[in-house]
C-alpha positions in Angstrom: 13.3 11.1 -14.6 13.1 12.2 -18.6 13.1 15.0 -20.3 12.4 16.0 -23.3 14.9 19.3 -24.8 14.5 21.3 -27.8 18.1 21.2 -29.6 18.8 23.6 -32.1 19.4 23.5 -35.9 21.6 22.3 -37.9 22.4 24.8 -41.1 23.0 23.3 -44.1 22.4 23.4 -48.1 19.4 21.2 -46.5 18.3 23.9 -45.1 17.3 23.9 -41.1 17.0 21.1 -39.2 15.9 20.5 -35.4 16.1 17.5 -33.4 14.3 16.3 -30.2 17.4 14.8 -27.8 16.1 13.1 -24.9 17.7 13.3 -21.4 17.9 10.8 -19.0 18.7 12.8 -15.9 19.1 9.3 -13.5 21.9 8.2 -15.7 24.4 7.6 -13.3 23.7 4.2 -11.5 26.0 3.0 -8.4 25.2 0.0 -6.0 26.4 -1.2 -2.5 25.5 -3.9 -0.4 25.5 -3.9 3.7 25.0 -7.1 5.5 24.2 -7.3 9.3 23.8 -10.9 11.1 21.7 -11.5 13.2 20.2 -14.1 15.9 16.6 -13.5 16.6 13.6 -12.0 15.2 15.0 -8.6 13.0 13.8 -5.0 13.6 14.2 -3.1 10.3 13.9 1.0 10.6 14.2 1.6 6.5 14.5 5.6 6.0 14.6 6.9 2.5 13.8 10.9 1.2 13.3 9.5 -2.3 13.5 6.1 -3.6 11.7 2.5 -3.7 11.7 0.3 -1.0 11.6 -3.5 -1.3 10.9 -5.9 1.2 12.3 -9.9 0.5 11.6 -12.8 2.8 15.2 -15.4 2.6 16.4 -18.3 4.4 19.1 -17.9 7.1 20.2 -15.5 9.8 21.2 -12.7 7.7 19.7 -9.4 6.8 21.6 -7.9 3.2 20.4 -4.3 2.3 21.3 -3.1 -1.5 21.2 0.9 -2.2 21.0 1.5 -6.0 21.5 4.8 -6.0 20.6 7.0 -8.9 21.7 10.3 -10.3 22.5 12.7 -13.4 26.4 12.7 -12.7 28.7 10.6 -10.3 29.1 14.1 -8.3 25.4 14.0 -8.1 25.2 10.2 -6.7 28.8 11.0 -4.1 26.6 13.6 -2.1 24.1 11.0 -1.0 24.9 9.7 2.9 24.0 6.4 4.0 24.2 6.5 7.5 23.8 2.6 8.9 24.1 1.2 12.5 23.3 -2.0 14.5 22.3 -2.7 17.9 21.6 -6.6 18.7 18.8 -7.4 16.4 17.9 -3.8 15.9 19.5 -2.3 12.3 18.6 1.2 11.2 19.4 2.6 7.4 18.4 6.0 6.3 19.5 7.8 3.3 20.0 11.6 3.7 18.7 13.9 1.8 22.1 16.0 -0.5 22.4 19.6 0.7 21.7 20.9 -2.9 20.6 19.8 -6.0 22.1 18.9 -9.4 21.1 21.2 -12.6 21.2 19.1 -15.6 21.2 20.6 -19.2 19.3 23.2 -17.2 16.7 20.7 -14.9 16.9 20.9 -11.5 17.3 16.8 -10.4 18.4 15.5 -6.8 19.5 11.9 -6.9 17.7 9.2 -5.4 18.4 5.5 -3.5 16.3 2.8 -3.6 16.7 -0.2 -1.0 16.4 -3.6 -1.5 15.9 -5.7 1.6 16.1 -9.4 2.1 15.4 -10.6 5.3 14.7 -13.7 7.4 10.6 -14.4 7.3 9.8 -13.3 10.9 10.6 -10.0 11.5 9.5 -6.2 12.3 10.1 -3.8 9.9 9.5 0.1 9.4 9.7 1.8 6.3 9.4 4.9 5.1 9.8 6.7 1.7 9.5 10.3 0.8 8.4 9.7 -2.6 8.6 6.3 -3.7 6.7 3.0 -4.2 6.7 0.2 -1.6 6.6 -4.2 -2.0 6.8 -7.1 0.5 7.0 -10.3 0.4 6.6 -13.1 2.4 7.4 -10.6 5.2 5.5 -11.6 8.3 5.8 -9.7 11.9 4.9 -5.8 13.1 4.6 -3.6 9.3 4.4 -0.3 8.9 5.2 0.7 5.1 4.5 4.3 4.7 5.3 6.5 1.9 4.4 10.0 0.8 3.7 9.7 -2.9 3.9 5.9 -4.1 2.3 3.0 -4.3 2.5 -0.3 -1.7 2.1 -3.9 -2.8 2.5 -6.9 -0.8 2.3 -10.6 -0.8 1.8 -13.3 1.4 2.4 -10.9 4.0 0.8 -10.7 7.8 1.2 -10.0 11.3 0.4 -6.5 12.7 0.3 -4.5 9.4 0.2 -0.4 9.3 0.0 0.9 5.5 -0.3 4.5 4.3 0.3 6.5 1.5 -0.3 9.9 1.2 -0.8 9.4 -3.0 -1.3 6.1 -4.5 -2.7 2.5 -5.1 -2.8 -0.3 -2.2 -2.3 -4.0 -2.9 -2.4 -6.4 -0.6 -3.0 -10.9 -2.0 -2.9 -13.2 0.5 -2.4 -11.3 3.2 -2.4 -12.9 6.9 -3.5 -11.1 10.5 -4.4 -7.3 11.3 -4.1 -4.8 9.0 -4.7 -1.3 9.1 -4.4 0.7 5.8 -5.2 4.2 4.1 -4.5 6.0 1.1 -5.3 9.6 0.4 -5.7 9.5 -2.7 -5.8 5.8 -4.6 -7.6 2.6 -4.7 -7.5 -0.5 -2.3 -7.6 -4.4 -2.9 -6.7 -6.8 -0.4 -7.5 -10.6 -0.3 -6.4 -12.9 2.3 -7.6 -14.3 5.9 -7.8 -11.0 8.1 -8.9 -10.5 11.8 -9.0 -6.9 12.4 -9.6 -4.4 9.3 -9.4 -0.9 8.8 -9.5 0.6 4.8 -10.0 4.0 3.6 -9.5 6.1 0.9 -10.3 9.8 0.5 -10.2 9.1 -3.4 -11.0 5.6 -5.0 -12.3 2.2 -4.9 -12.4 -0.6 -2.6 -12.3 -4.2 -3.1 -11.8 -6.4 -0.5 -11.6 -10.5 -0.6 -12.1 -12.7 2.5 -11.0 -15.9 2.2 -12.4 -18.9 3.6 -12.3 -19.2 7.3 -11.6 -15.3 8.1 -13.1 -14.8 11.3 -13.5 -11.0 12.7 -11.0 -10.0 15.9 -12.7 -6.7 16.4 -15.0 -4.6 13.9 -14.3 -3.9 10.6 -14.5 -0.6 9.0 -14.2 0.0 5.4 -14.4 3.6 3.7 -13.7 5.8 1.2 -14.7 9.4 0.4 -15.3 8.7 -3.5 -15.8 5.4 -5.4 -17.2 2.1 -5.1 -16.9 -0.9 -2.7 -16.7 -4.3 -3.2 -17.0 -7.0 -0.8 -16.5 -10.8 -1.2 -17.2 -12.8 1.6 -17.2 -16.6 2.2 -20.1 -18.6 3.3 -19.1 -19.2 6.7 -18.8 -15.1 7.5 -20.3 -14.2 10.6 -20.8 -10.2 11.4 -23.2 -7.7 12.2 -23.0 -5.1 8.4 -23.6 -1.6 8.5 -23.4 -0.9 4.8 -24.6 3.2 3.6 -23.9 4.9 0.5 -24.0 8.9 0.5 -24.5 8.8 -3.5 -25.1 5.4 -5.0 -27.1 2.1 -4.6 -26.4 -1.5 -2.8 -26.0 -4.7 -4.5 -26.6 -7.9 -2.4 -26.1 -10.4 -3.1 -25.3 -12.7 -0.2 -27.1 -14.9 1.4 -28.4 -13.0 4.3 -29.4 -14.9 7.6 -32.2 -13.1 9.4 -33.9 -14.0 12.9 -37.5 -15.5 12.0 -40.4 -13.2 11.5 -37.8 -10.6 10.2 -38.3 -8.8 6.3 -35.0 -7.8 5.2 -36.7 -5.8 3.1 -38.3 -3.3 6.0 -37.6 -0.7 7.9 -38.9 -0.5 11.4 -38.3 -0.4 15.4 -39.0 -4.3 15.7 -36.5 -5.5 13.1 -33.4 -6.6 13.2 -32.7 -5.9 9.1 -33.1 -2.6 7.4 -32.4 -2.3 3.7 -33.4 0.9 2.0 -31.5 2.0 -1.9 -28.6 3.5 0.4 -28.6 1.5 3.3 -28.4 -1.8 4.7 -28.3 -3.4 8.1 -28.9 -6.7 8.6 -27.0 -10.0 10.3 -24.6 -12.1 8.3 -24.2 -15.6 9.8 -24.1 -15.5 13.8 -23.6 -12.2 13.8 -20.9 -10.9 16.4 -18.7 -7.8 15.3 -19.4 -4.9 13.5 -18.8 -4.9 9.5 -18.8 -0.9 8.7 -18.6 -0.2 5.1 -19.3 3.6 3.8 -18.5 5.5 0.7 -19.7 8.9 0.2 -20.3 8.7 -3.7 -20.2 5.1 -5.0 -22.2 1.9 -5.3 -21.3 -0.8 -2.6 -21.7 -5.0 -3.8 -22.0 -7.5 -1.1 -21.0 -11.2 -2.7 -20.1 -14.4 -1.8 -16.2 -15.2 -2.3 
């Protein structure tokens, strides 16, 4: 954290002179390492009030954990408690919150401690950050990232993935298995091969990539309260879309596969397609699960990836 201070004058046959002095009240940087063998699958439990978290994938049978911790004096960065312990595979790391807070040239600042994790490939992890962003990488196994005010990017990541952040952006490329993520107040993107999918916002856009050969687990429902959504979807998608738009229009553009005698362009009891300004039900491919995309002010485009 910076701020900017008003410093007075200097008097001299000049005359007056002010100056603008600015304070970095993080200046104080320390950094520790922990490392924890062990000899199966990992099963992180990150804990940090305020700080970054990020997630490495490494070769071997070790887990090593870095704390950079920040602060405006060395006092400042000494009250901060790492409190670490181990059981088998299981490793647990929270930072405590200090019992007071540092007042620097008259700013209130608490330090903070950011964790930097690499870990075997395979392995369960839960993080969670007070105020702070969140990445992973080649990370694959049971995720749940969760922070309070911060964004979360990942890569090449998959397995049973849980993502939430009370204020900020979700990124997700090349992401792998089920993945349930919301943000209150941010947009989404995600690309990758997906089975189950859950996405909402209550503040931004959408867009969401399936890449050739995603095949749908269980329905898919895609959301947010304000702003667009974009969908790209290979050839070979099968599902049954439920697309509406409380404020906005629909873009298709795919190549939609209706049962003969149907008018995707009609509305009526006998039909299996319905596409109105707002709304659009029809079959993509075979069919099979439900695709459920809503927005309650924003345009929603349907293309092929």
């Amino acid at each position: 954290m910076k701020s900017v201070l008003s410093v007075a004058a200097v008097f001299s046959t000049a005359g007056l002179f002010s100056a603008c002095v600015v304070v970095d009240s993080q200046a104080h940087i320390t950094r520790e390492e922990k490392r924890f063998g062990v000899t199966g699958k990992p099963d992180l439990r990150l804990t940090t009030y305020d700080g970054a978290i990020e997630l490495r994938a490494g070769d071997g049978d070790t887990v090593l954990v870095e704390i950079e911790k920040r602060g405006p004096t060395q006092e400042a960065i000494d009250q901060l408690r790492v409190e670490s312990k181990q059981d088998g595979n299981r490793i647990e790391i929270e930072v405590k919150r200090p019992a007071r807070e540092e007042v620097f040239f008259g700013i209130g600042s608490t330090p903070t401690a950011k964790l930097i994790v690499t870990m075997p490939r395979e392995g369960d992890v839960t993080a969670k950050s007070g105020d702070g962003s969140i990445t992973v990488e080649g990370i694959h196994g049971r995720l749940e990232l969760r922070t309070g005010d911060g964004s979360v990017r990942g890569r090449n990541a998959g397995g049973q993935m849980t993502i939430v952040t009370g204020d900020g952006s979700v990124t997700l490329e090349s992401a792998t298995g089920d993945l349930d993520g919301e943000s209150g107040d941010g947009g989404i993107s995600v690309s990758g091969t997906l089975g189950a999918v859950r996405l909402h916002t209550g503040d931004g856009s959408i867009t969401f990539r399936a890449e050739s050969g995603t095949k749908m687990s269980a329905d898919w429902s895609v959301s947010t309260g304000d702003g667009s959504v974009a969908m790209y979807l290979p050839q070979d998608f099968s599902a049954e879309l439920d697309a509406h738009t409380g404020d906005g229009s629909i873009r298709n553009e795919l190549s939609v596969q209706a049962e003969a005698g149907d008018d995707s362009k009609r509305s009526d009891e006998g039909g299996r397609s319905e596409e109105s300004k707002r709304t659009l039900r029809t079959r993509l491919g075979g069919g099979g699960k439900t695709l459920k995309i809503r927005t309650g002010d924003g345009s929603i485009k349907l293309k092929e990836s």
